[in-house]
DOLUM-456481 format. One record per residue: residue in one letter; x negated, y, z of N, C-alpha, C in turn. Coordinates in steps of 0.2 Angstrom, whole numbers, plus 5000, padded with zeros to 4 digits. Example, Ala and Ser with C-alpha at 12.3 -4.5 7.8 and 13.67 -1.06 7.14 Angstrom:
residues 2
a493449725039493849785039493449845039 s493649895035493249955036493650005039 
This chain:
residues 211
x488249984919488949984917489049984909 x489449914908489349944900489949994898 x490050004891490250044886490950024890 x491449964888491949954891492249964896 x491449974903491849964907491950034909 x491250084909491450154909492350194907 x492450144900493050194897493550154900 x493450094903494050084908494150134916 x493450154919493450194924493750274922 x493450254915493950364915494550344915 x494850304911495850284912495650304917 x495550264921495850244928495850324930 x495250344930495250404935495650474930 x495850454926496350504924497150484925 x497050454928498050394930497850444938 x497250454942497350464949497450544950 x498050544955498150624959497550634962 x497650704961496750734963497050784970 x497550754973497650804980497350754985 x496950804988496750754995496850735000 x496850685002497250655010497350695015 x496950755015497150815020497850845020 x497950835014498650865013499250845015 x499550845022500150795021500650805019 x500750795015501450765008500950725003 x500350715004499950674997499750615003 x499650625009499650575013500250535015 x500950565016501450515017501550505010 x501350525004501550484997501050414999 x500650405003500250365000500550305007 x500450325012500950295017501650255015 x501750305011502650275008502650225004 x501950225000501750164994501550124999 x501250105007501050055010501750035010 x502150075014502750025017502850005011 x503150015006503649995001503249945001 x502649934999502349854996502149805003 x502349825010502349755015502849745014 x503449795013504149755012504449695007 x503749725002503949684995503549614995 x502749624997502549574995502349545005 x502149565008502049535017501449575015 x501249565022500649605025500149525022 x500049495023499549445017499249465011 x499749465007499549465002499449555000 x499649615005499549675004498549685003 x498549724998497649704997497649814995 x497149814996496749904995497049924989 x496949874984496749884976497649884975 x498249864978499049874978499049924979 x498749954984498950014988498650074982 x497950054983497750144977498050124970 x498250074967498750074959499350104961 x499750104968500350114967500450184969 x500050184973499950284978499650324972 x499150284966498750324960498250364963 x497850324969497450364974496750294972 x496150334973495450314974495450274978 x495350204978495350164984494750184987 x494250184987493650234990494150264994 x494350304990494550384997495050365002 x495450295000496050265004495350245008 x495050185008494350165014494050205019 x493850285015493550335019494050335025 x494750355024495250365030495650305033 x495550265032496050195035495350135031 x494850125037494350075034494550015036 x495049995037495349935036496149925035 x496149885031497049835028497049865037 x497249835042497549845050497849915049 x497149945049497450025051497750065046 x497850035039498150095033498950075035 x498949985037499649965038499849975047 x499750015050499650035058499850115055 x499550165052499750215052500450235047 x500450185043501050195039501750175044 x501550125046502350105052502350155057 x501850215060501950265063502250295061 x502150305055502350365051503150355051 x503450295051504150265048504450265056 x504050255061504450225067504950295070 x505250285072505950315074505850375080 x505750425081505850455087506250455091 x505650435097506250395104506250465111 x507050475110507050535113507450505120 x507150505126507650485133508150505135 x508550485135509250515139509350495145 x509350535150509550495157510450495159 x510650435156511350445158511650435164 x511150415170511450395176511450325177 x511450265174511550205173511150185169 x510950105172510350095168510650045161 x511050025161511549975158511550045149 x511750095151511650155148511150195144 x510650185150510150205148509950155141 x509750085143509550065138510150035133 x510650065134511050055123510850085122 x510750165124510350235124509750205117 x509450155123508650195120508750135113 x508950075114509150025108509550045104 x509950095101510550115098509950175095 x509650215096509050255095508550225091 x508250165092507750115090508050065084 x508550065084508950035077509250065073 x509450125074509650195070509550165065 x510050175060509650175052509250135050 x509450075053508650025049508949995043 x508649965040508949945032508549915030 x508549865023508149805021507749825022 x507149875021506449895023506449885026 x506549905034506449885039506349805041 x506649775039506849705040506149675038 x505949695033505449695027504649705032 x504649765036504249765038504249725042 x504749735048504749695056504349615051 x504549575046504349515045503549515045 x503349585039502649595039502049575044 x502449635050501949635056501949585058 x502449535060502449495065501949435061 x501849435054501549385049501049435050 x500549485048500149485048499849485056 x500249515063499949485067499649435071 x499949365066499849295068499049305066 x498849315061498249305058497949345059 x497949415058497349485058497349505067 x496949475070496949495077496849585078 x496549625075496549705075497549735074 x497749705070498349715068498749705073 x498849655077498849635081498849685088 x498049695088498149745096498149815092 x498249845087498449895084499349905086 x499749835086500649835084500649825094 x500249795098500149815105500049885106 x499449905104499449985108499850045104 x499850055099499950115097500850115094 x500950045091501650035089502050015094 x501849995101502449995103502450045109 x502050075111501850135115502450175117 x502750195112503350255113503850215117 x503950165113504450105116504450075123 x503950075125503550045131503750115135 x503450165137503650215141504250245141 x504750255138505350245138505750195140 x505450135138505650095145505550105153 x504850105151504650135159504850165163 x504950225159505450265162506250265164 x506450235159507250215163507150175166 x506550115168506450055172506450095180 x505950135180505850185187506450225189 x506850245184507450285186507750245190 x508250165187508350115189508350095196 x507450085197507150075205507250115210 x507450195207507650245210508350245214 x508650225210509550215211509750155213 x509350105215509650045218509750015212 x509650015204510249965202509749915199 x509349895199509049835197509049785204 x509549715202509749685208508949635209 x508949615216508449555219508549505213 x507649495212507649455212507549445202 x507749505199507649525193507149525190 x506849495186505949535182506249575179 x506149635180506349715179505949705170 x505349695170505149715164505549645157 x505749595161506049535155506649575155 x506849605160507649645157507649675152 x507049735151507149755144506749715138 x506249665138506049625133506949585132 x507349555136507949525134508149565129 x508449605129509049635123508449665119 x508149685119507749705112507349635108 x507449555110507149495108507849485107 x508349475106508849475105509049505098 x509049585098509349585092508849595086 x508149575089507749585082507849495081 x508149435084508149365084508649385079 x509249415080509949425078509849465070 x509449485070509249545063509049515057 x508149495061507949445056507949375054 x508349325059508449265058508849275055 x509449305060510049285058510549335051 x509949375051510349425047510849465046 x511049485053511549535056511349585056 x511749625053511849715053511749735056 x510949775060510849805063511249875064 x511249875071511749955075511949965079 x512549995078512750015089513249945087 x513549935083514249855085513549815087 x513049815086512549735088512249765095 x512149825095511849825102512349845108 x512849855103513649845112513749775112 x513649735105513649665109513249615111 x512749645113511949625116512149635122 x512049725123512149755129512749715134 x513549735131513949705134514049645136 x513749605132513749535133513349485136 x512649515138512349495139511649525147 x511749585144511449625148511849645155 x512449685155512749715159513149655163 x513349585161513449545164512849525170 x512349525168511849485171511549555178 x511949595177511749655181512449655185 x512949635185513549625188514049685186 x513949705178514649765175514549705169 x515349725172515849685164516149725159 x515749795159516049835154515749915155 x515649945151515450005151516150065153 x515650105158515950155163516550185157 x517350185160517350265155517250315153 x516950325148516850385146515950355141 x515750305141515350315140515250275133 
């Protein structure tokens, strides 16, 4: 190594935080530098060397614990994704504004930022891909389930329904509505999903009183 580049290496390593990824709040700092930079630049062009200049973390030490782009960007959307708490409200129509009004809580250009990320780096990165299958949609998936089999239980999913494209409809919907179209994600888009689209097709033309 020459002269130059050694005194380039000490800069650097005097710019870098010396707390280690065991600690977490030095690991959601460094998670929080991934999200911000897929929302900024896509999951493509997202590269190791963005992540440790902008976290002021060892890209070695980022490799050690997340040894691929897939899984440093797979752990940070954990990190970000929403806590999905079930409510059984008696009705399946219910159940799922429920679980969709929960799942869009709060989202904001970031969000919009990632959803485009994923779906662009899952075209291409096939681990990203069954990483945004198993683990990203997981919570989501069994919470469906769950109101699905409630549902089964009470009679209200009619003959003849693909039970599981019941819940893939309104959630392909308002992320069509989100990201294409550019609409305000929240409860006004998932009562007008639900009501308009959902609960008709289940034969209610409006939500119970009270609810």
């Amino acid at each position: 190594m020459s002269s130059d580049d050694t005194a380039s290496a000490r800069r650097e390593a005097r710019g870098l935080r010396k707390t280690p990824l065991s600690n977490p709040d030095r690991r959601r700092e460094v998670l929080d530098a991934v999200l911000a930079l897929l929302a900024e630049v896509g999951y493509e062009r997202l590269t190791m060397d963005m992540v440790a200049q902008r976290a002021r973390a060892s890209k070695t030490t980022i490799y050690q614990r997340w040894p691929t782009k897939a899984r440093l960007a797979v752990a940070a959307l954990e990190q970000h994704r929403p806590e999905i708490i079930d409510h059984d409200t008696g009705c399946l129509v219910e159940d799922l504004r429920h679980l969709l009004t929960v799942w869009f809580a709060g989202w904001t250009q970031l969000d919009r930022g990632l959803a485009i990320a994923l779906l662009e780096g899952s075209r291409t990165d096939a681990e990203l891909a069954r990483l945004r299958r198993e683990r990203l949609r997981t919570p989501l998936r069994q919470a469906a389930q769950a109101i699905l089999e409630r549902a089964r239980q009470r009679g209200q999913i009619p003959d003849g329904v693909d039970a599981e494209l019941l819940v893939e409809m309104p959630l392909s919907l308002l992320l069509m509505q989100v990201l294409i179209e550019g609409e305000e994600p929240g409860r006004a888009l998932v009562d007008r999903v639900v009501d308009g689209a959902l609960a008709p097709l289940l034969g209610m033309t409006s939500r119970e009183p009270g609810q």
